[in-house]
N, C-alpha and C positions, 0 to 999 in steps of 0.2 A: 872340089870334092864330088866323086860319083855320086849321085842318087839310085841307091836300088833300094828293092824291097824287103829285105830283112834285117831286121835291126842289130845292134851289136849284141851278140853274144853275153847271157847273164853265166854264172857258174852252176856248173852242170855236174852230177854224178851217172858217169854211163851204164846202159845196158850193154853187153855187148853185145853185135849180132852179126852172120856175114850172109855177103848178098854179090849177087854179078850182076852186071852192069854192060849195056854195048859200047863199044868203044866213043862213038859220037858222044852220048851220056858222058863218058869220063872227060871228053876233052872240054866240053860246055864246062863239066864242075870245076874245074883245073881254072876256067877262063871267068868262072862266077869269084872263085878264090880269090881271082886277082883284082878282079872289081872289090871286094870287100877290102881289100888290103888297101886297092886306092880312098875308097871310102872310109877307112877310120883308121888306117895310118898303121896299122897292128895286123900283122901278118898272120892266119889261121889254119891250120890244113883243112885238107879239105873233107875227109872225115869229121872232123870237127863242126863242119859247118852243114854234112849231108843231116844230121838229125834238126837242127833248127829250121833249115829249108824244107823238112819232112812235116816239121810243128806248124811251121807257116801256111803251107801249102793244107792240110786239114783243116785247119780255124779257119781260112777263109771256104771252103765247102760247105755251103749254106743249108745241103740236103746231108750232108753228112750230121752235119753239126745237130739238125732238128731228129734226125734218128735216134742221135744218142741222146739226146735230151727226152727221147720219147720212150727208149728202151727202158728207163728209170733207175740205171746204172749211176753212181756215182763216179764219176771220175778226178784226179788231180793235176 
């Protein structure tokens, strides 16, 4: 089993949103997809996986995280 950094996938009700991408971007996600698939045996597109990778990538932002903690916004 691969080891990466995102966990699997809990269930999710989407926003939607659209966004471009350069193409190196698309090919890494396409190849991040495929790690996750080898990682837990369950195949996800890769939409699917750009919001969790987006969730991951802010929670570990330590200057991020104290911002918002300090703006005294509630968040979920």
């Amino acid at each position: 089993m691969a080891e990466i950094k995102l966990p699997k996938l809990r269930g999710r009700t989407p926003v939607k949103m659209t966004i471009s991408i350069a193409p190196d971007l698309g090919r890494a996600l396409h190849e991040y997809a495929e790690a996750y698939h080898k990682a837990y045996g369950e195949a996800e597109p890769v939409q699917e996986l750009i919001p969790a990778i987006l969730e991951a990538f802010l929670a570990s932002d330590r200057a991020f995280s104290r911002g918002r903690r300090g703006s005294g916004e509630a968040r979920g």
